[in-house]
C-alpha positions in Angstrom: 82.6 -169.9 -4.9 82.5 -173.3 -3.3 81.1 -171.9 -0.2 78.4 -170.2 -2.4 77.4 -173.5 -4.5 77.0 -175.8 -1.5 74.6 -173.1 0.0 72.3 -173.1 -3.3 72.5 -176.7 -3.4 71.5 -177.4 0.1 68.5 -174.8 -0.6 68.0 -176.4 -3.8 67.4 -179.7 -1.8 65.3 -178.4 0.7 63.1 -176.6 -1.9 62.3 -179.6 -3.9 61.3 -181.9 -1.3 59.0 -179.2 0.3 57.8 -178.8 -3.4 56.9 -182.4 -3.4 55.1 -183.1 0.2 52.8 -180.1 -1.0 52.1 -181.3 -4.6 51.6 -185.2 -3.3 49.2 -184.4 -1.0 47.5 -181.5 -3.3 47.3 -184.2 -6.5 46.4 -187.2 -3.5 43.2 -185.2 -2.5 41.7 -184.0 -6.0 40.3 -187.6 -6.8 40.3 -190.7 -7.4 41.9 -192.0 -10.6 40.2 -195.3 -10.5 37.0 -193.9 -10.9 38.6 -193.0 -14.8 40.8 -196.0 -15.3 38.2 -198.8 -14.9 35.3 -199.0 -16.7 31.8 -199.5 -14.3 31.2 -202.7 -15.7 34.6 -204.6 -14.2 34.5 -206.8 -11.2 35.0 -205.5 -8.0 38.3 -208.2 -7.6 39.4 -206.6 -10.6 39.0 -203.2 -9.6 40.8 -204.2 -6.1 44.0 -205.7 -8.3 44.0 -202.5 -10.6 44.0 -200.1 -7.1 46.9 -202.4 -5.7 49.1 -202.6 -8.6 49.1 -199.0 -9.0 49.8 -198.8 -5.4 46.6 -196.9 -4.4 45.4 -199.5 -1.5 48.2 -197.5 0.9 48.0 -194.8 3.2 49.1 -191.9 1.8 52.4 -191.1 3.7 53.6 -194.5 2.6 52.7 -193.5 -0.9 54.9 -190.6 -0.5 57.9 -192.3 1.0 57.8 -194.8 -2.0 57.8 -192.2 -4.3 60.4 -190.2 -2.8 62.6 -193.4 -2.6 61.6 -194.0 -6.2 62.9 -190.0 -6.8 66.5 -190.6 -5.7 66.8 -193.6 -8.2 65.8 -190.7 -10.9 62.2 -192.7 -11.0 59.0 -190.6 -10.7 56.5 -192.9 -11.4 54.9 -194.6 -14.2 51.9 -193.0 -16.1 48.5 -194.6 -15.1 47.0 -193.7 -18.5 50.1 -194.1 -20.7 51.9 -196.7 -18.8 55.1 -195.6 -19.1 57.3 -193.8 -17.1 56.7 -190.5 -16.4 59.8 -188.7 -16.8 59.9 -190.2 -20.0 56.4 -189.0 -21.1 57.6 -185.3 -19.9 60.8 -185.0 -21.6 59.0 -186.4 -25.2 56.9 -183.4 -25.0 59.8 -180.6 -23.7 61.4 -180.0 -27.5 58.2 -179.0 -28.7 57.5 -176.3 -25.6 61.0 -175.4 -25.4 61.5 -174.4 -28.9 58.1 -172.6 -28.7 59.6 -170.8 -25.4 63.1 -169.7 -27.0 61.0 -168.3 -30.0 58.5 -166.6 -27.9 62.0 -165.0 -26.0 63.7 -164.2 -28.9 60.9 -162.1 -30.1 60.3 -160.5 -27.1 64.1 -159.8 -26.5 64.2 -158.3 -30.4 61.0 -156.2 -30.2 61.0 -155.1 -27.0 64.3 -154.1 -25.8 64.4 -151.6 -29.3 61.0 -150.1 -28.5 62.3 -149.5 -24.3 65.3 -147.7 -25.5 63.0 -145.8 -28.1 61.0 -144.6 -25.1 63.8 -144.1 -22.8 65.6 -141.9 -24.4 62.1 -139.9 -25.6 59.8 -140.2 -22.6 57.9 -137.2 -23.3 57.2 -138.2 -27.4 53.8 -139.0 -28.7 55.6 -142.3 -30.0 57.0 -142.8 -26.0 53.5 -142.6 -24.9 52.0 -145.1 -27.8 54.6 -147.6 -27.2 54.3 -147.6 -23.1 50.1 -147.1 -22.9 50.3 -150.3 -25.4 52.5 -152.3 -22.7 49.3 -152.1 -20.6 47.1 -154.3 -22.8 49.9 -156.9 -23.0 50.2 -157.0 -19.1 46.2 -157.2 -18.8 45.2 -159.0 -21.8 44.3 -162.5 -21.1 46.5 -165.2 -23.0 43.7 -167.5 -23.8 41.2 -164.0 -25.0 45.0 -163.3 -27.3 45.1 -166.5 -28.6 41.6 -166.6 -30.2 42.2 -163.0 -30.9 45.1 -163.9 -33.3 43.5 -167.2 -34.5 40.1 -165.0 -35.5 42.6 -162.1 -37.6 45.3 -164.2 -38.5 43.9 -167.7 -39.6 40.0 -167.3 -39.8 40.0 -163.7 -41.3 43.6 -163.6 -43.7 43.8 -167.1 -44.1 47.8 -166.5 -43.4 48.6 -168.9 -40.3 47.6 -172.3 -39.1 45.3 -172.5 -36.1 47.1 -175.9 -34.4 49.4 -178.2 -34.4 53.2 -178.2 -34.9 53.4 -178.9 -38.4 56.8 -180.4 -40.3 59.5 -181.3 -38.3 63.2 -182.5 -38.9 65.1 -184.8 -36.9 68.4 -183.4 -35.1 70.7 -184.9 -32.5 67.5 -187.3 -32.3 65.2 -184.4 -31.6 62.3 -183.4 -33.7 62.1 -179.3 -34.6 59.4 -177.4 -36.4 62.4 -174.5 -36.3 64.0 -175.3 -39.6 60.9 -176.1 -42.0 58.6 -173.2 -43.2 55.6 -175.0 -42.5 56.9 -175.7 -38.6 57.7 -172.1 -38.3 54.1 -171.0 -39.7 52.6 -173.2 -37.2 55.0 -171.3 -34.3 54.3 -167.9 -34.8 50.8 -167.8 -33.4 51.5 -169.3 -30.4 55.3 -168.1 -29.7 53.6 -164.0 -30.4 50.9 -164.6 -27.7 53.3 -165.8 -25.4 55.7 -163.1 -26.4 53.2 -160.3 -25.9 53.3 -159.9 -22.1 56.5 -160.6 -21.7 57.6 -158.4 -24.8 55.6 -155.9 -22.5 57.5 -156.5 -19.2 61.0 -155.9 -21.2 59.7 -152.0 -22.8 58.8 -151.3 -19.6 62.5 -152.4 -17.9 64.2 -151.2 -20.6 62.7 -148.1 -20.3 62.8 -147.3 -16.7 66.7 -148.0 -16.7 66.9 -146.2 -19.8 65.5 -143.1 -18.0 67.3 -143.2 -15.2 70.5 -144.2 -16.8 70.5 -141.2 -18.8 70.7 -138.8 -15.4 74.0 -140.6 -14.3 76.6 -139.2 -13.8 78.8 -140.9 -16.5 76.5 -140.7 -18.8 76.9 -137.2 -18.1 80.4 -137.2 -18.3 80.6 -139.0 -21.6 78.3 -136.3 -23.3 80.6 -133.8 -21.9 83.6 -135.1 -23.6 81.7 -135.1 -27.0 80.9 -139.0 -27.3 78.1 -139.6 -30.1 74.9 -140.1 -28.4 74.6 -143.6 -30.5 78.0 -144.7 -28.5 76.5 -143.5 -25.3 73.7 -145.8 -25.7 75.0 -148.9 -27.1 78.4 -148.9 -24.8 76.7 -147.5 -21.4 73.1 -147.4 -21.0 72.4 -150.7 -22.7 75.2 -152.6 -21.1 74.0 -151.5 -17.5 70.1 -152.3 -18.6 70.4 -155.1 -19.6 71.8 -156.4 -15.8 68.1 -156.9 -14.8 66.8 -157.4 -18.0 68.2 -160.4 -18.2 67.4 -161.7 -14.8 64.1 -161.2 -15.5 64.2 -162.9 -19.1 66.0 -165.8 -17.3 62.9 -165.9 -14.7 60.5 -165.9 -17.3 62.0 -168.5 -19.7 62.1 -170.7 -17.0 58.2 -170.2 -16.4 57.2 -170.5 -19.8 58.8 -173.6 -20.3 57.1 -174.7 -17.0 53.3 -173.2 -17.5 52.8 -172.4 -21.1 49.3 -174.8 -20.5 47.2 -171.8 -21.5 48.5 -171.3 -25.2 49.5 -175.0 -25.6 45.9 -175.7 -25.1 44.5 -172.9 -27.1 46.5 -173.6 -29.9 46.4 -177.5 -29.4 50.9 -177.3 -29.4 51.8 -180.7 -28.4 54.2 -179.3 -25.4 54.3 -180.2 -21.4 51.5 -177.6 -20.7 49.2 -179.5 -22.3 50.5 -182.8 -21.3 50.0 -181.3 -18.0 46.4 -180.3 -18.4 45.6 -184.0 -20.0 47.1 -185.3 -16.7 44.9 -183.4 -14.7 42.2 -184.4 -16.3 42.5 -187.9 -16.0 43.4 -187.9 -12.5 46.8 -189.1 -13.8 48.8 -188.5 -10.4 52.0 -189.4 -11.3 52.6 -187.3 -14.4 51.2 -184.2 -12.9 53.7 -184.5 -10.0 56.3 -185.8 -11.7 55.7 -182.2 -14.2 55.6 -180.1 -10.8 59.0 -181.7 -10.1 60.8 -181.2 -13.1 59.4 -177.9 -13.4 60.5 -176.7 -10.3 64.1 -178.4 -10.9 64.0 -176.3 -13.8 63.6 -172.9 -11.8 66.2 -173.6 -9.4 68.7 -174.2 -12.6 67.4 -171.4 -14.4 68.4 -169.5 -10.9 71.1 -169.8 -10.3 72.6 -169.7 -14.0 70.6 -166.1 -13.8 72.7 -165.4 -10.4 76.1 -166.2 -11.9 75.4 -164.5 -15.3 74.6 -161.2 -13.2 78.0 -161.6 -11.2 79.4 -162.1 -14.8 77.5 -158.7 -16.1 78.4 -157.1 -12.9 81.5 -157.2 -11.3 80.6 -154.9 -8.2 78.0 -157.9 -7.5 79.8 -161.0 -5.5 78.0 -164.7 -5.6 76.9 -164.0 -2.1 74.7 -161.7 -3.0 76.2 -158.4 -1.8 77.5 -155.5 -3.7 81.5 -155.3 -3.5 
């Protein structure tokens, strides 16, 4: 287990600063932030002090090695429009795209591992069929096309849902939530259901593949021979041995959600790290947009190697190393 730990952290390490040598020099070369940050009428000594405070006079590999000195003291820069830390900036915005994430999740999880075991266990059915031709359209449907979709039907056409914002929230532990106020959950469900379409999608079609196959097994085979209740069969050994990759997956995709939901966050104007992110990029605004790559890729490797351990957990014949016992 120790052996096993050091070995993801040392890849963990490795990983990271790769991650941030390739997302310096990708953010160094899409502008210049100056260009934004001063107006045209300023003084050129002024516009020299602005680029030297913020450190922009430098070559660029001594940019990077002050950052990443900056890094290991847990600073990743300061904003150049906000002008506060970054890190800071990031993690205001993550309770609002994390409790959008874990909703989105939830109703994926709730609808769509029901409707996989429906077409599982029925893969011939007219219902089977329905439920696995309409994973399709959530896998191609495009999230931004989906979210003005459901804005049009939903807000425009019943008048039901709001079209933006977050609506109410309540403090807790010092963190606001829209979760626990009617008009905060109103103002979730339009962007948690278009980002719980494709991934409601991905689970039908994982929980119906091992479904199908499960069925087959022998034990499955065995247990029907003994006279178990098909209802038993399904809720003690199919699902249990489903929901092994089901929930790597889910882990996977939680973590990129929380990373990249820019798309719906944008479309649905959620105040969330995606569309921090896409601010950032806008205005040039290097630090913040690295500093986001960072964190977000910090988040996968977490998100990782919790997934690993929880399989080990679900499956004993799996060891940490990665090989089947």
């Amino acid at each position: 287990m120790s052996a096993y730990i050091l070995q993801r952290l040392i890849q963990s390490v490795l990983v990271l600063l790769a991650v941030s040598i390739v997302v310096f020099l990708a953010v160094y070369g899409i502008g210049d932030p100056i260009e934004l940050l001063v107006p045209p009428q300023v003084s050129a000594a002024e516009r020299a002090a602005m680029i030297r405070r913020l450190g922009l006079d430098l070559p660029v590999w001594q940019q990077y090695l002050s950052f990443l000195g900056s890094a290991l003291k847990g600073d990743l820069g300061t904003s150049f429009v906000h002008g506060v830390p970054a890190v800071e900036l990031i993690l205001a915005r993550l309770p609002a795209t994390f409790e959008l994430v874990l909703l989105a999740m939830g109703l994926a999880a709730v609808i769509g591992v029901p409707l996989g075991l429906l077409a599982g266990l029925n893969p011939e059915s007219r219902p089977s069929r329905a439920i696995m031709a309409g994973t399709i359209l959530g896998f191609s449907l495009p999230s931004f096309w989906k979210g003005m979709m459901l804005i049009l039907l939903f807000s425009v056409a019943l008048g039901w849902l709001p079209t933006a914002g977050r609506g109410e929230t309540v403090s807790i532990l010092g963190f606001q939530t829209s979760l626990l106020t009617l008009n905060g959950l109103k103002h979730l469900t339009l962007p948690a259901l278009n980002l719980a379409i494709p991934n409601m999608a991905l689970m039908i079609r994982l929980v119906a593949a091992g479904t199908t196959e499960a069925m087959t097994q022998d034990y499955v085979k065995y247990a029907r021979a003994k006279g178990v209740r098909r209802q038993r069969i399904v809720g003690r050994h199919v699902l249990r041995n489903i929901l092994i990759p089901v929930v790597t997956v889910a882990g996977m995709e939680f973590g990129s959600l929380v990373a990249f939901s820019t798309i719906t966050e944008t479309v649905f104007a959620w105040p969330g790290m995606g569309k921090l992110l896409i601010d950032s990029i806008y205005h040039l605004d290097r630090p913040v947009v690295v500093a986001y790559v960072m964190l977000a890729t910090l988040l996968f490797v977490v998100v990782n190697f919790l997934v690993d351990v929880l399989y080990a957990a679900l499956d004993p014949r799996v060891k940490l190393t990665g090989e089947m016992a």
